[in-house]
Backbone as CSV, one residue per row, in Angstrom:
resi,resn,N_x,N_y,N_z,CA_x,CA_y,CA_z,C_x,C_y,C_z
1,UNK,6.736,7.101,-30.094,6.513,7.167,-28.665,5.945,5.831,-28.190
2,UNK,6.206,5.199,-27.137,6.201,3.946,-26.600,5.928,4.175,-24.903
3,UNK,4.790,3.927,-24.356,3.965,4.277,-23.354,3.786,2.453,-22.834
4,UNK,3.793,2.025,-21.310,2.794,1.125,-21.319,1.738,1.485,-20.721
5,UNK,0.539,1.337,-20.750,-0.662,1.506,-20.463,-0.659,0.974,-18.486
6,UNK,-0.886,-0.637,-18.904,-0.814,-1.501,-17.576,0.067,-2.264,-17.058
7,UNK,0.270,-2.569,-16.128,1.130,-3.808,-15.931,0.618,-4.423,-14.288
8,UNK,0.721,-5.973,-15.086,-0.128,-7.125,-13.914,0.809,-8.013,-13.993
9,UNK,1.033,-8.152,-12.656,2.354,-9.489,-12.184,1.392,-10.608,-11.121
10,UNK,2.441,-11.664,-11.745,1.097,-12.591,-10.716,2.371,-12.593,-9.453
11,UNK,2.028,-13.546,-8.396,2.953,-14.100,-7.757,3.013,-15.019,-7.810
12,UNK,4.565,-15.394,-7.205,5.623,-16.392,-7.560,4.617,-17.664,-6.025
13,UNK,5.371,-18.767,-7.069,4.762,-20.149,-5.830,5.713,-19.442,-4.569
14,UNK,6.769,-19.132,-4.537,7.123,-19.228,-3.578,8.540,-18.182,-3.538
15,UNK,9.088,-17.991,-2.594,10.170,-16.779,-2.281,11.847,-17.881,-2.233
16,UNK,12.632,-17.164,-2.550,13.918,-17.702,-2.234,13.675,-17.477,-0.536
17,UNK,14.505,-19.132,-0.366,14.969,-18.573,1.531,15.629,-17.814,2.027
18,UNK,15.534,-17.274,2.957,16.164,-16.660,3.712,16.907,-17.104,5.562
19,UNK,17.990,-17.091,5.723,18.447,-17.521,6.840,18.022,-16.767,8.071
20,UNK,17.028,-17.688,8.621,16.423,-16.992,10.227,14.677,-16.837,10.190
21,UNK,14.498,-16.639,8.160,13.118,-15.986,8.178,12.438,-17.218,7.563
22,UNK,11.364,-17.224,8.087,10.410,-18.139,7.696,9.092,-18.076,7.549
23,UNK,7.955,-18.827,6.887,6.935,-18.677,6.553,6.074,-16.989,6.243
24,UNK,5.026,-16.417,6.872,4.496,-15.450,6.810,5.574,-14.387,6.452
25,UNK,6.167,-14.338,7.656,7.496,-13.415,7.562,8.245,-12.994,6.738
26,UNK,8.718,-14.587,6.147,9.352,-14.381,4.466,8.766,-13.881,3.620
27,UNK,7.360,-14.503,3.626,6.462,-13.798,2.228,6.446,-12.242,2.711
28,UNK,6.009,-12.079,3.638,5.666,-10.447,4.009,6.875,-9.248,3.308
29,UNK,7.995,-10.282,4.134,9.186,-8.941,3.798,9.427,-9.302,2.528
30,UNK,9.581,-10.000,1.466,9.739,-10.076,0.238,8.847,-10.002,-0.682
31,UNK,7.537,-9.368,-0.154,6.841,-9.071,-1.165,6.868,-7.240,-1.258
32,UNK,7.280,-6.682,0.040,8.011,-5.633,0.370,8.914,-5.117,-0.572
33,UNK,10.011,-5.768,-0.502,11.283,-5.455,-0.837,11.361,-5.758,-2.637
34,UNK,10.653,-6.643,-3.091,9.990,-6.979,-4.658,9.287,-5.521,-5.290
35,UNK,8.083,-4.683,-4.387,7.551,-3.632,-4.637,8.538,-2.418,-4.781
36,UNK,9.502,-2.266,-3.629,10.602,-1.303,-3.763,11.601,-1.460,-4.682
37,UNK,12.089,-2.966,-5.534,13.026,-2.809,-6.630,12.625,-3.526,-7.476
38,UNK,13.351,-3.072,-8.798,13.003,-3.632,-10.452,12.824,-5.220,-10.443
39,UNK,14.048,-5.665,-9.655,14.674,-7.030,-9.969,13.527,-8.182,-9.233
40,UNK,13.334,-9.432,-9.999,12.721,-10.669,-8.930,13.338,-11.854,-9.146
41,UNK,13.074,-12.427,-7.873,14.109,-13.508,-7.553,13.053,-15.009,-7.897
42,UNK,12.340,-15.010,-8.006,11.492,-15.951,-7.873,10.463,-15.804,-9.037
43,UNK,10.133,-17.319,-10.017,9.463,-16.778,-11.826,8.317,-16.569,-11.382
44,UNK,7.450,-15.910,-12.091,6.228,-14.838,-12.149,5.529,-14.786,-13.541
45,UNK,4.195,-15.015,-13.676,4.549,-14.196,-15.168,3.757,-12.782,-14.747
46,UNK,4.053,-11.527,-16.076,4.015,-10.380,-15.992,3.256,-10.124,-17.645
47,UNK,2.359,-9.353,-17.535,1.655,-9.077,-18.555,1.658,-7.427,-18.538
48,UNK,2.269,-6.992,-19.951,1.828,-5.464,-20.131,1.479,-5.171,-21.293
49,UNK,0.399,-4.251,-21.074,-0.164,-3.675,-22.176,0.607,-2.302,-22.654
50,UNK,1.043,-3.007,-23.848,2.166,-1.177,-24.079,1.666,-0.766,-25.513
51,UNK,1.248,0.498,-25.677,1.017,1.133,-26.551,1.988,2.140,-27.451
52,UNK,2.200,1.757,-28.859,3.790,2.307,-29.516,3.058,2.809,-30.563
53,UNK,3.857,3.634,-31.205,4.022,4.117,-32.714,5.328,3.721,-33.492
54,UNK,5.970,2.331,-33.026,6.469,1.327,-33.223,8.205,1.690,-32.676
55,UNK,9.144,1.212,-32.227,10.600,1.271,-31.525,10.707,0.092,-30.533
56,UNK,11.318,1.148,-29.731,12.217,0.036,-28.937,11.502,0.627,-27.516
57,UNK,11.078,-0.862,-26.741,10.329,-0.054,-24.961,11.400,-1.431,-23.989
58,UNK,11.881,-0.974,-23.228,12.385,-1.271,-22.619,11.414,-1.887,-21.083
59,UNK,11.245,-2.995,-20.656,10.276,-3.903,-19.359,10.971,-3.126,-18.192
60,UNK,10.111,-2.734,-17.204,10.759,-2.123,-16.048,10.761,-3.249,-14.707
61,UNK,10.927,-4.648,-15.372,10.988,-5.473,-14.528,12.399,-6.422,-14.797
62,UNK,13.689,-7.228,-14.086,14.000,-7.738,-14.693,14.269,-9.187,-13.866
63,UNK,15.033,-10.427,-13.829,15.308,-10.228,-15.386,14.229,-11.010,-16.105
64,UNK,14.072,-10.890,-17.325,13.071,-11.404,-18.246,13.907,-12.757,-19.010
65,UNK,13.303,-14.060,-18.452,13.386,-15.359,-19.092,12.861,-15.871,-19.930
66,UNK,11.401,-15.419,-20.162,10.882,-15.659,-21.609,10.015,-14.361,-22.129
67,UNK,9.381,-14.330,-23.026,8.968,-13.140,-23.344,7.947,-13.366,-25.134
68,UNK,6.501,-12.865,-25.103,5.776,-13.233,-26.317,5.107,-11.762,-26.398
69,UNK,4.677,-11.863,-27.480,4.203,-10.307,-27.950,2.868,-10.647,-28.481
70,UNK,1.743,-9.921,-28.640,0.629,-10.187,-29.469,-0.063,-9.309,-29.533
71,UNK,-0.662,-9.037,-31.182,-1.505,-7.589,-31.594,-2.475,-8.072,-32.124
72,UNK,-3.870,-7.944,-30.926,-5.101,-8.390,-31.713,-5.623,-9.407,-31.688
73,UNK,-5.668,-10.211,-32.762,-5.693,-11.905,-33.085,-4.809,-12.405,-33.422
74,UNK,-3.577,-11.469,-34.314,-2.702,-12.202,-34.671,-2.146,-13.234,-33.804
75,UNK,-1.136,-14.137,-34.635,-0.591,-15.026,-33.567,0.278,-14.471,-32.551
76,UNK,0.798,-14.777,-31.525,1.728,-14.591,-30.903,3.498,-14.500,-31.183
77,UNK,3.894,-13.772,-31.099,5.456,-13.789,-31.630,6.188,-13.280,-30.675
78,UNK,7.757,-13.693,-30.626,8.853,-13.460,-30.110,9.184,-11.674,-30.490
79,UNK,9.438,-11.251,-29.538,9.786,-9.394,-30.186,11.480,-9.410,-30.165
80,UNK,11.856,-8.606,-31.172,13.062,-8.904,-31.446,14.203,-8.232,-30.343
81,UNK,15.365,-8.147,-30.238,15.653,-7.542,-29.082,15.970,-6.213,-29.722
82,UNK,15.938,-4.915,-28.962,16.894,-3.889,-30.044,18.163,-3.600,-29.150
83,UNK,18.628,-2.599,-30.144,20.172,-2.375,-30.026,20.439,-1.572,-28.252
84,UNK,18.866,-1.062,-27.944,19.352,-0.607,-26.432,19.445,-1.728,-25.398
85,UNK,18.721,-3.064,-25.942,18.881,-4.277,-24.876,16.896,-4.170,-24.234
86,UNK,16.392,-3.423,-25.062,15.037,-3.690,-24.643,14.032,-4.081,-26.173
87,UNK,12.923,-4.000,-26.521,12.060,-5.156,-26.998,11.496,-4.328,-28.236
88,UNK,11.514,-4.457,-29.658,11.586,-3.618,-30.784,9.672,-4.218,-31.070
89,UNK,9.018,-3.270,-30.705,7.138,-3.129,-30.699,6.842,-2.901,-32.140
90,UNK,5.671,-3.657,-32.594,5.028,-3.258,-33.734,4.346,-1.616,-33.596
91,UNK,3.886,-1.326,-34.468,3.017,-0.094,-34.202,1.343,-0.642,-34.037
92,UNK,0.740,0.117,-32.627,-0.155,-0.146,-32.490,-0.192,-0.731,-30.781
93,UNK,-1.302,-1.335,-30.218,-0.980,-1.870,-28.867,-0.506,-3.305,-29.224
94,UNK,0.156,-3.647,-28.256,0.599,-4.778,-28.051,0.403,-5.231,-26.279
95,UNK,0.267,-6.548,-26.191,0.098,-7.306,-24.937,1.539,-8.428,-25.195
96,UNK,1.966,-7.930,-23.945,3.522,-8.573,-23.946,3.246,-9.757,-22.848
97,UNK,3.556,-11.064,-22.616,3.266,-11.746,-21.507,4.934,-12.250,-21.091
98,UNK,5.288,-12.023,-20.151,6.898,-12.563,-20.010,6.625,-13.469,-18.975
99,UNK,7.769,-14.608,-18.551,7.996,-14.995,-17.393,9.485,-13.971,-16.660
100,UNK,9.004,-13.231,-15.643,10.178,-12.590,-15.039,10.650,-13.289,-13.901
101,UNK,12.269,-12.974,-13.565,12.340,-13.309,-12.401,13.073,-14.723,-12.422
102,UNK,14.451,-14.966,-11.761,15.449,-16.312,-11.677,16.263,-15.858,-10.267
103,UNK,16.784,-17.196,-10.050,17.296,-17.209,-8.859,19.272,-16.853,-9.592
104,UNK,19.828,-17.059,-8.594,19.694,-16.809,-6.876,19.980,-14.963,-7.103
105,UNK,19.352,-15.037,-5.363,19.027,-13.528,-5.250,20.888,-13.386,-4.639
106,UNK,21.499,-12.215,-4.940,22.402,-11.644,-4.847,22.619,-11.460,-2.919
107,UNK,23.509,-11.849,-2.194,23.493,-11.996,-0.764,23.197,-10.435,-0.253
108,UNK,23.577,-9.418,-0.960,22.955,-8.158,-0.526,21.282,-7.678,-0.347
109,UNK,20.792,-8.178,-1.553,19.268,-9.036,-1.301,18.700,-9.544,-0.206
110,UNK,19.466,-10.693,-0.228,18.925,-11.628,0.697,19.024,-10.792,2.387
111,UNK,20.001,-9.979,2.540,19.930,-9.902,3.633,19.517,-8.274,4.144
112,UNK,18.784,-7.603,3.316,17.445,-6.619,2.866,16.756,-7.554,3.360
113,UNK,16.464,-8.233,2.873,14.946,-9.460,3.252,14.976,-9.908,4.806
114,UNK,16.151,-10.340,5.362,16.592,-10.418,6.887,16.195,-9.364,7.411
115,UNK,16.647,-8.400,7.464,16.778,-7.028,8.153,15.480,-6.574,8.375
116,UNK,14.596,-6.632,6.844,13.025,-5.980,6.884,12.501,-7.116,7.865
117,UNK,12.560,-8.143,7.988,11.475,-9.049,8.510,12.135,-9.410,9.894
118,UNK,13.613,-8.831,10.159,13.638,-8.853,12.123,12.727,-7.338,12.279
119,UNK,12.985,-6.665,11.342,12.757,-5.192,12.162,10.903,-5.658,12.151
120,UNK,10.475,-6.082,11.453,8.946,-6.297,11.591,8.592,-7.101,12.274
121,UNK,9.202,-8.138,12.886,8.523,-8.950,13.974,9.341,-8.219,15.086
122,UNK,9.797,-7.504,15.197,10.506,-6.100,16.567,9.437,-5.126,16.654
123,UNK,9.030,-4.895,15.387,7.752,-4.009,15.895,6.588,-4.416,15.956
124,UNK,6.060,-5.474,15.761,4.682,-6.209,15.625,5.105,-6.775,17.362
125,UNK,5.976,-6.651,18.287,6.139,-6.869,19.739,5.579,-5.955,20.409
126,UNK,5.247,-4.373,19.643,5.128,-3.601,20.599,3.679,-3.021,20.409
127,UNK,3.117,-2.944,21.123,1.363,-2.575,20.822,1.317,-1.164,19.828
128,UNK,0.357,-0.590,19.427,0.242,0.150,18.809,-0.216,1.150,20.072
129,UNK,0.495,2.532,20.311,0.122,3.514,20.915,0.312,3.385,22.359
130,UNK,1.532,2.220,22.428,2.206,2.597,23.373,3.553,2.879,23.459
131,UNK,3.474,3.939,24.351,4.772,4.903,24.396,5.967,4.862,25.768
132,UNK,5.257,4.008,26.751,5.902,3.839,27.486,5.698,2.888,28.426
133,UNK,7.206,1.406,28.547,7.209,0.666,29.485,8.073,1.168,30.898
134,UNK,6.845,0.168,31.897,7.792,0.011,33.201,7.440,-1.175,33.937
135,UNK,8.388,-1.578,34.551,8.774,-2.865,35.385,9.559,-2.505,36.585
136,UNK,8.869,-2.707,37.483,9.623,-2.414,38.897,10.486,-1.248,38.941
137,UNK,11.624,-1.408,39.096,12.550,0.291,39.073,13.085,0.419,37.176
138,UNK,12.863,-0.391,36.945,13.096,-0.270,35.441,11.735,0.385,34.188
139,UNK,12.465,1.408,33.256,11.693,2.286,32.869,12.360,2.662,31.987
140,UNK,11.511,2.859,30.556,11.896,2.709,29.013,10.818,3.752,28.563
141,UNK,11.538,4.477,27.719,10.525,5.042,26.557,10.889,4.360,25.469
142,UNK,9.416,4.346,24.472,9.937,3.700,23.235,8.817,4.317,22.716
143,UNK,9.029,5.034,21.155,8.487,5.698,20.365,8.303,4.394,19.267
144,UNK,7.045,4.447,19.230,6.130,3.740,18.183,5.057,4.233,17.343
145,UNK,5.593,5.124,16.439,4.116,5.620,15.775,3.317,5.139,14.653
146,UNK,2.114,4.716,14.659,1.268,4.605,13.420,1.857,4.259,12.207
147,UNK,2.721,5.272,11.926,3.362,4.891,10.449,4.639,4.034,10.478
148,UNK,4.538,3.339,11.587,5.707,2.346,11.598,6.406,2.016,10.252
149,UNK,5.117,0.900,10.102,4.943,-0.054,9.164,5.641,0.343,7.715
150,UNK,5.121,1.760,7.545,5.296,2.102,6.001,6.459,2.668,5.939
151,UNK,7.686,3.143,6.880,8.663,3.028,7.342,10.045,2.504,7.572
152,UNK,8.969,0.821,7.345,10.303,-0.143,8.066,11.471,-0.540,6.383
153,UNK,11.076,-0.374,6.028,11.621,-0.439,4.806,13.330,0.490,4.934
154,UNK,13.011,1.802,5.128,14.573,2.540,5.691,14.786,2.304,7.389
155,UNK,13.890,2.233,7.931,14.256,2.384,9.571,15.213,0.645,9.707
156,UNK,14.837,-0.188,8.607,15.520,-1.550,9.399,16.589,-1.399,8.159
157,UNK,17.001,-0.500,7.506,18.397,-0.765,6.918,18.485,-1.464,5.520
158,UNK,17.327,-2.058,5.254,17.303,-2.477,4.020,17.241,-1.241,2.490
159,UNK,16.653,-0.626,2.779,16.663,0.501,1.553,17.459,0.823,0.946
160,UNK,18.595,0.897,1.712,19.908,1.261,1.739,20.828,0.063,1.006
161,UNK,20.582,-1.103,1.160,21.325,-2.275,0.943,20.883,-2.316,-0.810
162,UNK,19.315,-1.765,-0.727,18.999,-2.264,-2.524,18.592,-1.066,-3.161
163,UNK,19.781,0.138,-3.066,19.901,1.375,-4.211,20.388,0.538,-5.271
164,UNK,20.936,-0.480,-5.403,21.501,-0.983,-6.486,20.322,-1.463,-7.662
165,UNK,19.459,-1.855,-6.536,18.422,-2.819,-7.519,16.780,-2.163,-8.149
166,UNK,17.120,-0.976,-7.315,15.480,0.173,-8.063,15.462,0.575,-9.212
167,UNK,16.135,0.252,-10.049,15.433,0.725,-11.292,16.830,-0.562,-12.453
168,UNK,16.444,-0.749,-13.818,16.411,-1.708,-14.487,18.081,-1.434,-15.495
């Protein structure tokens, strides 16, 4: 049996671009859209603590560019690959440190990352807890609730674009 305990990702210097999105924006929606799928576009390193009674554990991050293993004091070593395409563990814990994460992001990606970060500067326009504009003879309802935010992820169309990329 092959469990990981933890897992700690740092962040990347910086995000692939995106056409239209820039600064805050970019980071915002792609640190978004990074949390909702396996895959990263940009290197990282990633540290997990996985606990085995020795096989094969497969990283639920991909893709993985480098990758070191270490039990204890021993030295550090390369883990071998196994036959499922994931990482053959000594018995006992192990601390895995990888660099995850290469470019280029796939244009279906990239434009998940568009979509989340118009629909979030569309709603960061509209105050919180208001429900209704008017201007002279002109008159709008617009539903804005609280849970926008945690939301925008399916409401701006991206969710949909990266079923491909949630799991490894």
């Amino acid at each position: 049996m092959i469990r990981a305990i933890k897992q700690t990702e740092g962040v990347p210097v910086d995000y692939p671009a995106v056409e239209g999105v820039e600064g805050s924006a970019l980071a915002a929606a792609w640190q978004r859209v990074e949390h909702f799928i396996a895959w990263r576009y940009s290197p990282r390193e990633v540290v997990w603590r996985v606990s085995a009674c020795a096989g094969e554990w497969s990283p639920p991050l991909a893709p993985i560019v480098s990758i070191t293993a270490r039990q204890g004091s021993d030295p550090a070593y390369v883990p071998e690959t196994g036959p499922m395409g994931g990482y053959v563990l000594r018995e006992g814990e192990t601390v895995l440190t990888a660099t995850v994460g290469a470019a280029p992001a796939p244009a279906v990606v990239l434009e998940a990352v568009r979509r989340l970060a118009a629909y979030n500067v569309t709603a960061d326009q509209i105050p919180a807890g208001v429900t209704r504009f008017s201007s002279g003879s002109f008159n709008a309802s617009v539903r804005r609730e609280d849970i926008a935010p945690a939301r925008a992820m399916v409401n701006s169309g991206a969710a949909d674009l990266l079923r491909a990329y949630r799991r490894v």
